[in-house]
Every structure is written in structure tokens, then in C-alpha cells.
C-alpha positions in Angstrom: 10.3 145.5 -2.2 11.0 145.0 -6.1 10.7 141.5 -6.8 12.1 140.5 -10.1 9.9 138.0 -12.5 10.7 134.8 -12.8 12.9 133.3 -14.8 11.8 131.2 -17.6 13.8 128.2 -16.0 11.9 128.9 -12.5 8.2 128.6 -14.2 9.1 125.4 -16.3 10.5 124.4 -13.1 7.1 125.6 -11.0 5.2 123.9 -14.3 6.7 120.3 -13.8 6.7 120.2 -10.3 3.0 120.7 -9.9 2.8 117.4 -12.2 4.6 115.7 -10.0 3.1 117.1 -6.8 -0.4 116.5 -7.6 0.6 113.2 -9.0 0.1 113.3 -12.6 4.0 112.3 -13.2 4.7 109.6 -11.3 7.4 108.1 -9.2 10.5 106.7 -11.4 8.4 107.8 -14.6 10.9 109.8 -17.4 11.3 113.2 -17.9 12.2 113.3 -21.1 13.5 116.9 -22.1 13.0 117.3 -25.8 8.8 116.3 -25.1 8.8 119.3 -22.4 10.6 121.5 -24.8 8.1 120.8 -27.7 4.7 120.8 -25.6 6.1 124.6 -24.3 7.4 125.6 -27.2 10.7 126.6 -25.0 14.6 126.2 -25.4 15.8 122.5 -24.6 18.5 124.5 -22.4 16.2 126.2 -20.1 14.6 122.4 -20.1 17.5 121.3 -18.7 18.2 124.2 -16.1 14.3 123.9 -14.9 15.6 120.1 -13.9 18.5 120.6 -12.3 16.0 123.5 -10.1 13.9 120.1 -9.5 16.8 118.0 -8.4 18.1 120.9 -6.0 14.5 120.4 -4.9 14.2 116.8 -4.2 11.7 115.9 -7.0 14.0 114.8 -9.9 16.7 112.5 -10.0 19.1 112.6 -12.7 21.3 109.7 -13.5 24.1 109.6 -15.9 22.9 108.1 -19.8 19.3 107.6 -18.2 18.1 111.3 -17.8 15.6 112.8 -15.2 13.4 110.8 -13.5 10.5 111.8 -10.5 12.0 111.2 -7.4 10.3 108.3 -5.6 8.8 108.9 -2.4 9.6 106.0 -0.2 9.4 105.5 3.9 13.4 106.5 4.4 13.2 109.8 2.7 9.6 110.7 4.2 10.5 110.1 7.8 14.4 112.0 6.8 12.1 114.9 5.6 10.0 115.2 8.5 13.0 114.8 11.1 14.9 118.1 9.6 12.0 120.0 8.1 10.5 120.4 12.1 13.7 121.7 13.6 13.7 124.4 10.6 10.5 125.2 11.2 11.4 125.7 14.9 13.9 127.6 14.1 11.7 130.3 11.9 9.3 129.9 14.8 12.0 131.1 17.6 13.0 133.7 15.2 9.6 135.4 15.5 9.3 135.2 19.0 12.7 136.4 19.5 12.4 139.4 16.9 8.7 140.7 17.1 8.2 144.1 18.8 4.6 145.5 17.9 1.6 142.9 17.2 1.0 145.1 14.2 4.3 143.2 12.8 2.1 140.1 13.0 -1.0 140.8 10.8 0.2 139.0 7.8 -0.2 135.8 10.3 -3.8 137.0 11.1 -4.4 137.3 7.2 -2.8 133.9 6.0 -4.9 132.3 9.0 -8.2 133.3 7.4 -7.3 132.4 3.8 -6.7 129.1 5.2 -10.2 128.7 7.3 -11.6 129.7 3.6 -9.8 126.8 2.0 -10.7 124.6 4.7 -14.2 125.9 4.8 -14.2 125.2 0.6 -12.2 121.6 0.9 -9.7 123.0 -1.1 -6.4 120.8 -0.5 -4.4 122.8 -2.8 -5.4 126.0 -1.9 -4.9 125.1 1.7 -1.9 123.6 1.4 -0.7 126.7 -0.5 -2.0 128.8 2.8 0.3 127.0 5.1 3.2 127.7 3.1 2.3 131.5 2.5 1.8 131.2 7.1 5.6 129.9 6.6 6.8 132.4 4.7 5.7 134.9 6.5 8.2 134.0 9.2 11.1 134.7 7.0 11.5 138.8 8.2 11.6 137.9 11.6 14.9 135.4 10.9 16.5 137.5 9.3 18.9 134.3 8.0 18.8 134.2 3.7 20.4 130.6 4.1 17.9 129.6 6.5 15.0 130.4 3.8 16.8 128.8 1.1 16.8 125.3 2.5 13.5 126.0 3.4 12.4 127.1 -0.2 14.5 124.1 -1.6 12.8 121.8 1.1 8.8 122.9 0.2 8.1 121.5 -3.0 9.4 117.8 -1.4 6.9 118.6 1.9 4.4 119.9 -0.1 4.1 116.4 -2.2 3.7 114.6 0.8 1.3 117.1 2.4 -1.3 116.6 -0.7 -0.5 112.4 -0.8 -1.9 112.7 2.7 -4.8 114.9 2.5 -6.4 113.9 -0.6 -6.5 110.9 1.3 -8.1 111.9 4.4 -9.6 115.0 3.5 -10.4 115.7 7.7 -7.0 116.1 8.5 -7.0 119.6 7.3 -9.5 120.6 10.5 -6.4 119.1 13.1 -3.7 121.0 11.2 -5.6 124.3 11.0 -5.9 123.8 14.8 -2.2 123.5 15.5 -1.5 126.5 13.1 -3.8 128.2 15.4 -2.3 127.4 18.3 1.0 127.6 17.4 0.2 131.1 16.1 -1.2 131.8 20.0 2.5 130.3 21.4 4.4 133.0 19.4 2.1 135.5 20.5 2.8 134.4 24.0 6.3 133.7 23.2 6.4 130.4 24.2 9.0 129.0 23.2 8.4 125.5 25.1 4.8 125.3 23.5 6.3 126.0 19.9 8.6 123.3 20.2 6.0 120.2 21.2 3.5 121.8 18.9 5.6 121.4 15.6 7.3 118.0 16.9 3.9 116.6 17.9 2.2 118.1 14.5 5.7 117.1 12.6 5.3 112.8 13.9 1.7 112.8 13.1 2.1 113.6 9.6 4.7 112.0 8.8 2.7 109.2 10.0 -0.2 110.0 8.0 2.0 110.2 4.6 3.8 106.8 5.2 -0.1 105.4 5.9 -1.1 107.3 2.6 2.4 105.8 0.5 1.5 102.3 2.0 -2.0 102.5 0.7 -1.2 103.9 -2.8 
């Protein structure tokens, strides 16, 4: 399917909020526009439309006469993150039992599965972080539901932040959630519905638990 480029609001967008993901802009810190536009050597407009992408994705704040700042991370919004994010991904997890007629439709799961047991094999956080999302995405045929994915998409960058606090601080996590993606990948199989559902709440609790450890620490 033709997929257009991005725009160049999108990568500045994508540029920033690996900064702030990977923690090199930190909570509260400015976002000052005109220093982004100079080290890019882009438009202050698109500048300004790659932020508003970031506030629509829960990493910038803007505030009237003060500009953009990095969304903190504190205990409410973590555990308010973590309480809607697992019912979506039940949802997209329903959708492909419900909707999944030959197992050929789910190779793509088999494939994601493996690039992440070679980023967990390497210790790559990022790269295995980025393999859970790709597992997610690949869920997004079988619903069928464009709004659905959108909140999702809006809601990943946000999880994403919280999933590399925890990790780079207990590394060994990464072997327990490669587990639950296996077996959760097993219960659609099975269509088990039942299963799905305590293995995303169960996996959903425990690392939100692991972030708020990871915030209190930092």
C-alpha cells in the first residue's frame, strides 16, 4: 500500500521526541523554537507544527507567553496511562481473534517475535522497545477501526517514554515481557479471549509499577 513520506513537521516531530524519550530533554526543560529552527536549518513554522504533533502526543506542554515545555512524567499521569492504554490494547487483541481466518494472516506476528528475541538476545532497549510496537502495529488490519489506531499512535510515544525509564533501569525485565508477548501471541492463536485479557492487565500493573519505581528513583 503507497505510503506517502513524511512530512517535514512529522520528522522534526519524530527528531524531538526521541530527545525526550531517551531523556536527553528533560522534564519541564524549554523548547525553545527559534534554537530548533537554527540547529535544523528548518522553517520556524514547521517548528511550531512539529510541537503541537508533540502536545497531541503527550510529550510537550504548551502554555500561553511561556512556550513548549517536556511534559513531566509524574505518578497520576503514569498509572492514567497504563489504566487506558491496556483496555486499547485489548481491544486490538480481540480484534485479531475475532477477524483472523488463515494462520498465514499471522506471520508478520511470527516475524516481529524474532526481531525482538534478537534485541533481547543483543540488550538492545531501544531496538526492543521498537519491536513491541512494530508486534502492536501489526494488529491494526485485523481492527479494522482508523480511530482506534489513532489514539493508539497518539498514545505510543507517551508509553514508549515510560517503557525505556523502566528498562534502562532493570535491564532483565525485557526476558518477562518477551514472555508475555509470547504467550499472549499463543492466546490469539487459540483465541482466547479470557487469557488475553489477564495477560495484558497482569503485564499492564506490573509495569506501570516498574515505571513509578524507576520515576521514584530518578
Amino acid at each position: 500500500m503507497f505510503k506517502a513520506p513524511d512530512s517535514l513537521a512529522e520528522q522534526i516531530a519524530s527528531h524531538i521526541a526521541e530527545r525526550i524519550i531517551y531523556g536527553e530533554l528533560k522534564a519541564k526543560e524549554r523548547i525553545q523554537e527559534q534554537k530548533v529552527t537554527q540547529a535544523l536549518d528548518v522553517s520556524r513554522g514547521s517548528v511550531r507544527e512539529a510541537l503541537l504533533i508533540l502536545e497531541r502526543r503527550h510529550l510537550v506542554v504548551i502554555l500561553p507567553r511561556r512556550g513548549a515545555h517536556v511534559a513531566e512524567l509524574t505518578p497520576e499521569k503514569v498509572r492514567s496511562l497504563y489504566a487506558i492504554g491496556v483496555e486499547l490494547y485489548i481491544l486490538l487483541a480481540s480484534a485479531v481473534v475475532d477477524n483472523w481466518e488463515s494462520e498465514a494472516e499471522l506471520k508478520p506476528f511470527e516475524m516481529h517475535k524474532a526481531q525482538l528475541r534478537s534485541a533481547l538476545e543483543r540488550d538492545d532497549i531501544r531496538d526492543f522497545i521498537s519491536g513491541s510496537f512494530n508486534i502492536l502495529r501489526a494488529t491494526f488490519p485485523f481492527a479494522r477501526n482508523p480511530y482506534l489506531q489513532q489514539i493508539i499512535e497518539d498514545l505510543v510515544p507517551a508509553v514508549t517514554r515510560t517503557y525505556y525509564l523502566s528498562l534502562e533501569k532493570r535491564k532483565g525485565e525485557m526476558h518477562k515481557f518477551f514472555a508475555t508477548f509470547d504467550s499472549l501471541l499463543q492466546a490469539m492463536v487459540s483465541r482466547d479471549k479470557q487469557a488475553i485479557r489477564q495477560l495484558l492487565l497482569s503485564y499492564a500493573e506490573h509495569n506501570c509499577q516498574l515505571v513509578l519505581a524507576a520515576l521514584e528513583d530518578s
